[in-house]
Backbone as a printed PyTorch tensor [residue, N CA C, xyz], in Angstrom:
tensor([[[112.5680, 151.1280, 107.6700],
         [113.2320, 149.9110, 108.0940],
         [112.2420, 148.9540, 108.7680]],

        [[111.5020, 149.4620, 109.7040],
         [110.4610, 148.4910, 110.1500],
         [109.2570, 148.4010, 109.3340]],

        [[109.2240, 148.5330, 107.7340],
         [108.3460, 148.0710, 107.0960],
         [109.0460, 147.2060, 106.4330]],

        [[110.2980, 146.8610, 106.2550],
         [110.7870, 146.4710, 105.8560],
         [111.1370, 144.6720, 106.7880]],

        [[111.1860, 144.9790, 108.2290],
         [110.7570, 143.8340, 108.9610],
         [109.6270, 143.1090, 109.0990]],

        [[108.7110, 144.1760, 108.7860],
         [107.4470, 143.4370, 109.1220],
         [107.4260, 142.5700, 107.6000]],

        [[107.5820, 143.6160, 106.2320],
         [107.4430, 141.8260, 105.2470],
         [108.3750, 140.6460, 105.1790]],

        [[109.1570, 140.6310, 105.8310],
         [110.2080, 139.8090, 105.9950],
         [109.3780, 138.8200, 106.6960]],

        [[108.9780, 139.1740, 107.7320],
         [108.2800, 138.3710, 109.0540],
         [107.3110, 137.8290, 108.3740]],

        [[106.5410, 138.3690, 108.0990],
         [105.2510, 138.0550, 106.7770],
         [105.7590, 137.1660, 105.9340]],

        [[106.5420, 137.8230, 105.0590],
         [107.0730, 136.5870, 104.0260],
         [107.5830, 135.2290, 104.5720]],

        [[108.8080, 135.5490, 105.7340],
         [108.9900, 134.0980, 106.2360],
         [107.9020, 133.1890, 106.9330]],

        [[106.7400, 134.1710, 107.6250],
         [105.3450, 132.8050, 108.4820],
         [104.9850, 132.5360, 107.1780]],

        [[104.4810, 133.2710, 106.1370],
         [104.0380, 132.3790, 104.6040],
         [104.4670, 131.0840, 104.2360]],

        [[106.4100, 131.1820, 104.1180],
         [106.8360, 130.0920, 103.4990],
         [106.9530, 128.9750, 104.8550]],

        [[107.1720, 129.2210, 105.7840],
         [106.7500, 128.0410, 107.2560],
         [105.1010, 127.2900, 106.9720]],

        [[104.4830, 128.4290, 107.0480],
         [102.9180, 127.8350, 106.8940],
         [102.8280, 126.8200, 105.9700]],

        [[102.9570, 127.3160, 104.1150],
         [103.1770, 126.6070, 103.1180],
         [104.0680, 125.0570, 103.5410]],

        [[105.2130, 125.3530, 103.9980],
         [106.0410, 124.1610, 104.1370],
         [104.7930, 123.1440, 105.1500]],

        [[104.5580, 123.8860, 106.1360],
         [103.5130, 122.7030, 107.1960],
         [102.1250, 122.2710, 106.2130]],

        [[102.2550, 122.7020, 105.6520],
         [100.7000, 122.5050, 104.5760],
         [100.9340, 121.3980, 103.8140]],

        [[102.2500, 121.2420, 103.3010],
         [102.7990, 120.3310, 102.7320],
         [103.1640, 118.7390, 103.4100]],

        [[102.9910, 119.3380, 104.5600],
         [103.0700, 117.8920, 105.5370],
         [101.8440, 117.2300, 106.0470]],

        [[100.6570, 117.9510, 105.8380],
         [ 99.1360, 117.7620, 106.5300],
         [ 98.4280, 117.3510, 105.4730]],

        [[ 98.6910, 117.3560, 104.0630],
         [ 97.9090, 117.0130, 103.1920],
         [ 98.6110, 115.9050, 102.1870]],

        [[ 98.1600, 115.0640, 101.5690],
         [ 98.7110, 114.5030, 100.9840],
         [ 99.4060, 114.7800,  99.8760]],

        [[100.5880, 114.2420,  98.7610],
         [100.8040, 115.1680,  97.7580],
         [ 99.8220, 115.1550,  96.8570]],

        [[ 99.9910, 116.1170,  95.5270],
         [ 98.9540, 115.8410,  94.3090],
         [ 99.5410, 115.1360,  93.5660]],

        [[100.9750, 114.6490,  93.4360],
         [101.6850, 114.2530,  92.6210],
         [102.9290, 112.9870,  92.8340]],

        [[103.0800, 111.8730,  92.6280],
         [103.8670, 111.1130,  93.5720],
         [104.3250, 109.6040,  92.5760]],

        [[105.0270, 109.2900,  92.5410],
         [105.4280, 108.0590,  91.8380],
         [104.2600, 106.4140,  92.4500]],

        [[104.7040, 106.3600,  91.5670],
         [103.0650, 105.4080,  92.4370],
         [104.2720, 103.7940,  92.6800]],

        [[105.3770, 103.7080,  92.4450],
         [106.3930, 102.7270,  93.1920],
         [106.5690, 103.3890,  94.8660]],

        [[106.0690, 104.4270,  94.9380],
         [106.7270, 105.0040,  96.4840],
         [105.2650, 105.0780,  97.1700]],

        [[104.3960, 104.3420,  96.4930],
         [102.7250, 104.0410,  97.8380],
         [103.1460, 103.2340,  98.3370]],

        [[102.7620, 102.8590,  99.5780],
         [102.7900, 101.5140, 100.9670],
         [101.5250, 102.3470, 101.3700]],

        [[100.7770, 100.9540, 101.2740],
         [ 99.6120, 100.6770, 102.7800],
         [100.1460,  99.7280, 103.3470]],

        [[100.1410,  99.8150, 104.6300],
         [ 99.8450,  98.9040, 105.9340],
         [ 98.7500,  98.3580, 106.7040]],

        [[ 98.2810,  97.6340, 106.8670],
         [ 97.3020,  97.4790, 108.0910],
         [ 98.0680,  96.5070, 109.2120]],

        [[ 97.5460,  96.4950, 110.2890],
         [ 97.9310,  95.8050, 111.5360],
         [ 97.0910,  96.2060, 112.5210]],

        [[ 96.5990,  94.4150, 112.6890],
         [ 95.8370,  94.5120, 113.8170],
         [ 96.5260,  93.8190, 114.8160]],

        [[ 96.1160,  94.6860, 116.0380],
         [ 97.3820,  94.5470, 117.2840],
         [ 96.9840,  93.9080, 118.1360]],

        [[ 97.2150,  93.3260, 119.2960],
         [ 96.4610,  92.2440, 119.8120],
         [ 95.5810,  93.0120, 121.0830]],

        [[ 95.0440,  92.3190, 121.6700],
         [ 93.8810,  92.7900, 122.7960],
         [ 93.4560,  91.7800, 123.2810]],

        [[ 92.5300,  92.2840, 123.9330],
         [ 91.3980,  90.9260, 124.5950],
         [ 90.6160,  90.4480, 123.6650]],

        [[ 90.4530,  91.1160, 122.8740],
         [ 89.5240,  90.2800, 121.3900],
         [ 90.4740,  89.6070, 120.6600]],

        [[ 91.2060,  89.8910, 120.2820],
         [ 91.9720,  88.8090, 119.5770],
         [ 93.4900,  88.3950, 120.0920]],

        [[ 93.7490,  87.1790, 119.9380],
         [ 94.8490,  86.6550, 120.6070],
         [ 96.5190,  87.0170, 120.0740]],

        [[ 96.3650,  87.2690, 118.6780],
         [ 97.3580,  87.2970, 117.7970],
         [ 97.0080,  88.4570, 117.0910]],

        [[ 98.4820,  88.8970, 116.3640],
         [ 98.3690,  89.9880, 115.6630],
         [ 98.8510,  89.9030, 114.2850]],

        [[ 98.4930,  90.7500, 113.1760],
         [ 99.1210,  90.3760, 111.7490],
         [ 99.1510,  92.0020, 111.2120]],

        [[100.6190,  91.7640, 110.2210],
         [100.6400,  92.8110, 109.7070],
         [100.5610,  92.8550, 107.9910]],

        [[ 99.9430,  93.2820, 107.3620],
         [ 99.5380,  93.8930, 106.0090],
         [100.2490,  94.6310, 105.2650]],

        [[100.8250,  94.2540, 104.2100],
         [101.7200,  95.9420, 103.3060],
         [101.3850,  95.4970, 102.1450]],

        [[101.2510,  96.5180, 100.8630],
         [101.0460,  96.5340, 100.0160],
         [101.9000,  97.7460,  99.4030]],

        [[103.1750,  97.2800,  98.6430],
         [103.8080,  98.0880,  98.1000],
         [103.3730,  98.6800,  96.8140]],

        [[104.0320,  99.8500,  96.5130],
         [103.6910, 100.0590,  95.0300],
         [103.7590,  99.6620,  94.2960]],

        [[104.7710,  98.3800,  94.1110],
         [104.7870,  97.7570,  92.6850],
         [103.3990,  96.4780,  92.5120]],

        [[103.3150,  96.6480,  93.7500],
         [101.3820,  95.4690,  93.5470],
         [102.0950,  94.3430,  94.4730]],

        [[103.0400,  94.2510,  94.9150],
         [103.5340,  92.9620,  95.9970],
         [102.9670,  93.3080,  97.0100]],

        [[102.5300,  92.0890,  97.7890],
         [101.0790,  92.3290,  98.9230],
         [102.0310,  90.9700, 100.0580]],

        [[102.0550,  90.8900, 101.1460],
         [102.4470,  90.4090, 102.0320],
         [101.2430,  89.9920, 103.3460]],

        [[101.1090,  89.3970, 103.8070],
         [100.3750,  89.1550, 105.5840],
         [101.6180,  88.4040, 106.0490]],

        [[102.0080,  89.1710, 107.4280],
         [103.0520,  88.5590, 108.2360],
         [102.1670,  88.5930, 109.7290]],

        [[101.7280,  87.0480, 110.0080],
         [101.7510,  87.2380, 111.4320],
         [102.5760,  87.2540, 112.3100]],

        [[102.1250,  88.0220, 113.8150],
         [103.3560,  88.4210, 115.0310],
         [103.6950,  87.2700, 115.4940]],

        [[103.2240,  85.6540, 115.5640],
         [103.5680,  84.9590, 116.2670],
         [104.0600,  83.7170, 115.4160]],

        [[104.7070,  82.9420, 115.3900],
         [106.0630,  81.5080, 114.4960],
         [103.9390,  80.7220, 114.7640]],

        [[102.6630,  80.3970, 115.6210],
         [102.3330,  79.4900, 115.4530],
         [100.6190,  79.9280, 114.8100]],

        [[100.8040,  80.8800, 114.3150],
         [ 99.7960,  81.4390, 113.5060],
         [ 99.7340,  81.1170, 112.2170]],

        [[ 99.1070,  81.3380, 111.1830],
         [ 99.0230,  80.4500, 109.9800],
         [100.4520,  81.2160, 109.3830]],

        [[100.7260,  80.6940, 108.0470],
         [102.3470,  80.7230, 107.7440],
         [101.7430,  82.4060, 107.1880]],

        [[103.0480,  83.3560, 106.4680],
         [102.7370,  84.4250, 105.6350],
         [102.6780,  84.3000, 104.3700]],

        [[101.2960,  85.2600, 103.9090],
         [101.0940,  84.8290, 101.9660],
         [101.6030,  85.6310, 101.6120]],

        [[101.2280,  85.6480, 100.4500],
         [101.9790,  86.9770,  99.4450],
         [101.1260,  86.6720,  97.9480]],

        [[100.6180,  88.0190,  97.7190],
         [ 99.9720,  88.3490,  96.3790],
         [100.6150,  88.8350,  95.7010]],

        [[ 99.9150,  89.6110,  94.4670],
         [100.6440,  90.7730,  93.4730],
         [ 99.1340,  91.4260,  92.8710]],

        [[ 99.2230,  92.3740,  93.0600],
         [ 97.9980,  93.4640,  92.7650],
         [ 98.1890,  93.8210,  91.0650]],

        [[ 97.9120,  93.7010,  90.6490],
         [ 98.0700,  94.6320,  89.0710],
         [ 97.9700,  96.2020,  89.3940]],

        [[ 98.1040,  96.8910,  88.5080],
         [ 98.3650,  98.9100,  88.8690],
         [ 96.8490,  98.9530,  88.9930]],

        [[ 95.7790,  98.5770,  88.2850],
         [ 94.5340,  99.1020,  88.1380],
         [ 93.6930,  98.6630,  89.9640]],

        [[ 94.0870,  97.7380,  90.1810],
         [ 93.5250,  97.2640,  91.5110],
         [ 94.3190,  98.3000,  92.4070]],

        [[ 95.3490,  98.4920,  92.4720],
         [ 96.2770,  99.3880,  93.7410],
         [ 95.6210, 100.4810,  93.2590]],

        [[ 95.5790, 101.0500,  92.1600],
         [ 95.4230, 102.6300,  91.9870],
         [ 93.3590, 102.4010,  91.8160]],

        [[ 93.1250, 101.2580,  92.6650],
         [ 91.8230, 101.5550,  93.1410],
         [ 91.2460, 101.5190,  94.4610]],

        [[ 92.3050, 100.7970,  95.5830],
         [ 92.3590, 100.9560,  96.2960],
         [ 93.0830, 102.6830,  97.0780]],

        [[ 93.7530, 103.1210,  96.4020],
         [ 94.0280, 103.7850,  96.6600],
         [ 92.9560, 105.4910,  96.5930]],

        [[ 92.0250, 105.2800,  95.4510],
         [ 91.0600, 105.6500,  95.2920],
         [ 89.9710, 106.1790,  96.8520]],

        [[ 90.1720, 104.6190,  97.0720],
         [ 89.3870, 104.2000,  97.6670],
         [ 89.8120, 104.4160,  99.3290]],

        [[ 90.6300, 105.3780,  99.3160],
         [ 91.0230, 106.2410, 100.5240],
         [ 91.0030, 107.5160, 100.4080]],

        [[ 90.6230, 108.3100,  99.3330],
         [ 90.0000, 109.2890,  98.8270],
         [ 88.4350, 109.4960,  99.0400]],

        [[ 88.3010, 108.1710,  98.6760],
         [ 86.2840, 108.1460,  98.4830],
         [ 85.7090, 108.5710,  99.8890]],

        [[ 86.6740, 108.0250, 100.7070],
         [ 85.8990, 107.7930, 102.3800],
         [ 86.8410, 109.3540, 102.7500]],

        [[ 87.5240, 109.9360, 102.3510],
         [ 87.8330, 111.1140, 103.2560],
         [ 88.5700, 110.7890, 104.0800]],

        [[ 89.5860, 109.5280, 103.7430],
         [ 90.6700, 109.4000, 104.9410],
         [ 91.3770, 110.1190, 105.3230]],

        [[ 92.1800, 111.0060, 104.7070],
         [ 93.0070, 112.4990, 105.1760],
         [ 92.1190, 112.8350, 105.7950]],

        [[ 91.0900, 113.0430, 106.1460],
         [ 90.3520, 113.8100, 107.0520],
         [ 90.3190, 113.2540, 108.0370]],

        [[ 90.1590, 112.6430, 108.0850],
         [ 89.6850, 111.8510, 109.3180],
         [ 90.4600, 112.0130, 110.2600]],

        [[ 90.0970, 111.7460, 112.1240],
         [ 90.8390, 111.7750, 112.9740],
         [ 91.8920, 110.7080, 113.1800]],

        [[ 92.8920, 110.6160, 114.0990],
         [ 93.6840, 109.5410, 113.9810],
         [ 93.2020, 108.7850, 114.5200]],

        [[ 92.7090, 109.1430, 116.0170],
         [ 92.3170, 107.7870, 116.8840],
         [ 90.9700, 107.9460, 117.2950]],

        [[ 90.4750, 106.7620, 117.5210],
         [ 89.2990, 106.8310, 118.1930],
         [ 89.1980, 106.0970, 119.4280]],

        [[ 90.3210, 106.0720, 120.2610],
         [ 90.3200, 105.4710, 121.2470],
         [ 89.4170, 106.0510, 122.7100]],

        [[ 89.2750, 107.2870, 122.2090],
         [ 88.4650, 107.9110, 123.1780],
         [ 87.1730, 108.6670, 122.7560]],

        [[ 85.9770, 108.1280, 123.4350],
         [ 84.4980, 108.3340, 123.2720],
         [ 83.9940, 109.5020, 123.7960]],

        [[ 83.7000, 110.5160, 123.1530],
         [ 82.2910, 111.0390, 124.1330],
         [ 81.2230, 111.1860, 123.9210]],

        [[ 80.3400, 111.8090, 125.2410],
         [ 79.3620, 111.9380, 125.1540],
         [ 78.6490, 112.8810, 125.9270]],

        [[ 77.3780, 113.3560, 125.5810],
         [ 77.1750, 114.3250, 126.2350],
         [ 75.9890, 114.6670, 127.3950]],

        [[ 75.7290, 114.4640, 128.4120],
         [ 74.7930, 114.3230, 129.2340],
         [ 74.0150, 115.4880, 129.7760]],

        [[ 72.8560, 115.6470, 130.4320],
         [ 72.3490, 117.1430, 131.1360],
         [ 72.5560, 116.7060, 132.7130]],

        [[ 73.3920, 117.9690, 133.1420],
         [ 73.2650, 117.9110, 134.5490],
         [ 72.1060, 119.1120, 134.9560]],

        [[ 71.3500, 118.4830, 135.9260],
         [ 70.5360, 119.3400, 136.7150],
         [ 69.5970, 120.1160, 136.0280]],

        [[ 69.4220, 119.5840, 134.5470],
         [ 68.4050, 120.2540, 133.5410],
         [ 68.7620, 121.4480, 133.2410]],

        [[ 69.3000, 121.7970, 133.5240],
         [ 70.1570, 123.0480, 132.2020],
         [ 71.5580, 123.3460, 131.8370]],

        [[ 72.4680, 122.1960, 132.5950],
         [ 73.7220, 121.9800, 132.0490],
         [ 74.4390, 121.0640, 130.9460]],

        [[ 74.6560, 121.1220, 130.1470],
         [ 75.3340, 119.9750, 129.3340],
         [ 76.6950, 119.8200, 130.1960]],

        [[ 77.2660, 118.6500, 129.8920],
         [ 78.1380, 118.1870, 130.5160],
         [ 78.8900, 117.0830, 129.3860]],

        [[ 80.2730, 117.4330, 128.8220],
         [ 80.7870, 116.1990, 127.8790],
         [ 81.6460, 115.5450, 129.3150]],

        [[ 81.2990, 114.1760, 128.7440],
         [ 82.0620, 113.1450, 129.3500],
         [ 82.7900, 112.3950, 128.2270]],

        [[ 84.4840, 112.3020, 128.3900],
         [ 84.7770, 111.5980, 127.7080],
         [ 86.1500, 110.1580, 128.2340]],

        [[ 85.5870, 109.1850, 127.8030],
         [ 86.0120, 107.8000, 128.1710],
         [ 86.9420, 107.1700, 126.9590]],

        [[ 88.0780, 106.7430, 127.6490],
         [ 89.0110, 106.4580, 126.9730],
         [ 89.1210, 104.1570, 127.1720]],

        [[ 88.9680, 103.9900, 125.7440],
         [ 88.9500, 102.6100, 126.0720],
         [ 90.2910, 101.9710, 126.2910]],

        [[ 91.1240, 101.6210, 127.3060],
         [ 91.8020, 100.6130, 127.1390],
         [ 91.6510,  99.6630, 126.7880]],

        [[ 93.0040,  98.7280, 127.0580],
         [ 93.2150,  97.4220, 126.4200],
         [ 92.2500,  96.6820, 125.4220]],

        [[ 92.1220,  97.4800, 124.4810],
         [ 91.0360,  96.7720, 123.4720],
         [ 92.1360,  96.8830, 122.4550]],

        [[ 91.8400,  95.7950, 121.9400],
         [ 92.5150,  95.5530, 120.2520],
         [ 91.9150,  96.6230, 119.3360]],

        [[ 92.9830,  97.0980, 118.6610],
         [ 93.1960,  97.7880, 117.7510],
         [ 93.6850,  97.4770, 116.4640]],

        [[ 92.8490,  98.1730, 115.2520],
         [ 93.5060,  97.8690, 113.9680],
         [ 94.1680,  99.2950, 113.3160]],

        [[ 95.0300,  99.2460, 112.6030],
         [ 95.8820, 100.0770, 111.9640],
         [ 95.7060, 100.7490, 111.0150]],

        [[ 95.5520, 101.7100, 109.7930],
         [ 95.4410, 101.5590, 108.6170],
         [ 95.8880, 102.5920, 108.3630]],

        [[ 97.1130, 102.3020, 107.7010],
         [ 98.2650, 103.1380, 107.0260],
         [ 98.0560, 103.7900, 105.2340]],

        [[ 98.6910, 104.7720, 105.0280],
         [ 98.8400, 104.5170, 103.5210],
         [100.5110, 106.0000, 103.5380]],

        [[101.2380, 105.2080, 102.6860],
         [102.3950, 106.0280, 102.4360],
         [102.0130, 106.7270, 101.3310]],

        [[102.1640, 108.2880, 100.6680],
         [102.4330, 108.6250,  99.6910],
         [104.0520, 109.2940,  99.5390]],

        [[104.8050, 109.0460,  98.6110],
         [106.1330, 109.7770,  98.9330],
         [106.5170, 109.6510, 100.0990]],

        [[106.9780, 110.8940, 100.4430],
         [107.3960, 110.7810, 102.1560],
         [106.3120, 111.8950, 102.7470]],

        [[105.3910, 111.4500, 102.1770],
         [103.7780, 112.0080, 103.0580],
         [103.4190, 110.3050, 103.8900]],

        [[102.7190, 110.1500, 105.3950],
         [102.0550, 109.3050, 105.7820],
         [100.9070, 109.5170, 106.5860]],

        [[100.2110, 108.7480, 106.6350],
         [ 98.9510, 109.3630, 107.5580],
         [ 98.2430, 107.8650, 108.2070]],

        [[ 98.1100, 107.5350, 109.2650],
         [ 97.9080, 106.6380, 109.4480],
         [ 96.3610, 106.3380, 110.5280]],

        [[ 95.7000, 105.5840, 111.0580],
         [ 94.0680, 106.2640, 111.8040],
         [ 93.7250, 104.4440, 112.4110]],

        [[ 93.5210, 104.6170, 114.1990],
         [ 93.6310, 103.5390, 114.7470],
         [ 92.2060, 103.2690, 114.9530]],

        [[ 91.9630, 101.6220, 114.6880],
         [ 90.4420, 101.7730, 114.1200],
         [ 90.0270, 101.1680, 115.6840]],

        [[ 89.0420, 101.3150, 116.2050],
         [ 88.6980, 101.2230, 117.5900],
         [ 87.8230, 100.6110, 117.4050]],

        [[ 86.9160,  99.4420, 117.9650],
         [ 85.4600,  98.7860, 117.7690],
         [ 84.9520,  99.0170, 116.7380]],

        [[ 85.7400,  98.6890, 115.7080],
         [ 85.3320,  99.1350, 114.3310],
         [ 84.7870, 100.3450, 113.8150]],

        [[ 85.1570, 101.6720, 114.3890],
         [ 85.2460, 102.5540, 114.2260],
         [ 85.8500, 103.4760, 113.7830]],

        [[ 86.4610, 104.5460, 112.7000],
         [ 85.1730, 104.8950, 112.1030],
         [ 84.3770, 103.6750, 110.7980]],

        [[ 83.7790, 103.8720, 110.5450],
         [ 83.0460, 102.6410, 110.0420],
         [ 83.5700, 102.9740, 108.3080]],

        [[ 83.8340, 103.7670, 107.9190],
         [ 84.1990, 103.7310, 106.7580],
         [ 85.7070, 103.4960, 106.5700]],

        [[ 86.4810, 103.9130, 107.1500],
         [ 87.9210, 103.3720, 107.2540],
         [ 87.7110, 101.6120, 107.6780]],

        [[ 87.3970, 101.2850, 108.7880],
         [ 87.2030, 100.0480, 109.1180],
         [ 86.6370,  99.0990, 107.7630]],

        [[ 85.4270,  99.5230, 107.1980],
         [ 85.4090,  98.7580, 105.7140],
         [ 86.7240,  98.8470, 104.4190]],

        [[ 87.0020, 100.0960, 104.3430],
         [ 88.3770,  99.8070, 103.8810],
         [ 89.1880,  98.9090, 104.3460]],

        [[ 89.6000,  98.7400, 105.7950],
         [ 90.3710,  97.5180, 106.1900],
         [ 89.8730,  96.3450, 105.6220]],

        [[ 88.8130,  96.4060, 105.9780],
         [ 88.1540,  94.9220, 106.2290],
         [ 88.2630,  94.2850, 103.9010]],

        [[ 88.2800,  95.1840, 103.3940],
         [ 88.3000,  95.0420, 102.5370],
         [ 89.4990,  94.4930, 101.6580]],

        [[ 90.7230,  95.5120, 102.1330],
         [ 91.7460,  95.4290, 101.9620],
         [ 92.3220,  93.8440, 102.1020]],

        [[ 92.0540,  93.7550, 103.4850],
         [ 92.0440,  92.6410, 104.4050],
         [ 91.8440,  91.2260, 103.7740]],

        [[ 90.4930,  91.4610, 103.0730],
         [ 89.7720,  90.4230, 102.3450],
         [ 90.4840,  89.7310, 101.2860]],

        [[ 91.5840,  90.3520, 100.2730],
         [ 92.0370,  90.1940,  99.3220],
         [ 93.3480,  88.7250,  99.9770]],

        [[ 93.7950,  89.1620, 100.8610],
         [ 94.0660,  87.5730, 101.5740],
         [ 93.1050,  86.3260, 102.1080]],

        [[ 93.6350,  85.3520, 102.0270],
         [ 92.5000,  84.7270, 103.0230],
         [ 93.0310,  83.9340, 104.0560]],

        [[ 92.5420,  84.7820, 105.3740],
         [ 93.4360,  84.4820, 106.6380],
         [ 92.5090,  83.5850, 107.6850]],

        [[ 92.6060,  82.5960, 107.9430],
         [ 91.8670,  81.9500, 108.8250],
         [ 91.6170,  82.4430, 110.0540]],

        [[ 90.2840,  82.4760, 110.4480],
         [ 90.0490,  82.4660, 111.8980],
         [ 89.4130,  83.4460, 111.4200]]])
């Protein structure tokens, strides 16, 4: 009987694990009408105003700024080959990998010549940018800090580019 619990127990952490595995990685397989990227950059001391970015799956592209006296909102249309290259192009850089935030720095110093010592510093009130991507009902999203990490941040900035937003 208690070999009989223990694969039970076994079998059920398997299918828990599996199920959480399924939430940490993106799918392999997904209707490509059910992608959304987002970006949004949020306001701070660097910038005064904020705007938000989506790009649905069907290739409809939006910029909505947060404030009525910011420039008005555009709107594109992507063809499949441009979205399903951008989308690529969150693959290329290892965005699932990546951490979410980088709001906090460290670093590592010697105390007294034979101690290391991490120090780590958390930046407030600095503007932050966003960069989302939906697959299915998978999301993963990574807050870009002083333009950091630098390969997500060129994805934004790229993304970004395909509007043209003054200032």
């Amino acid at each position: 009987m208690s070999k009989l619990i223990i694969w039970f127990t076994l079998a059920l952490t398997a299918v828990i694990n599996a199920k959480a595995d399924n939430h940490t990685a993106p799918p392999l397989q997904y209707p490509l009408t059910q992608v959304t990227i987002t970006l949004q950059e949020k306001p701070g001391p660097v910038f005064s105003d904020g705007y938000q970015i989506r790009i649905n799956g069907d290739g409809k592209a939006t910029y909505q700024p947060y404030k009525a006296i910011q420039p008005a909102s555009a709107q594109i249309t992507l063809n499949k080959e441009q979205l399903i290259a951008l989308i690529n192009d969150f693959y290329q850089i290892h965005f699932f990998d990546l951490t979410n935030n980088y709001m906090v720095t460290k670093q590592v110093t010697l105390k007294s010549n034979t101690t290391l010592v991490t120090i780590g510093a958390k930046m407030n009130d600095v503007a932050t940018k966003q960069l989302c991507i939906q697959l299915s009902d998978y999301q993963k999203c990574l807050d870009i800090v002083a333009d950091r990490p630098k390969e997500a941040n060129g994805l934004y900035e790229k993304i970004k580019a395909l509007f043209v937003i003054p200032g």
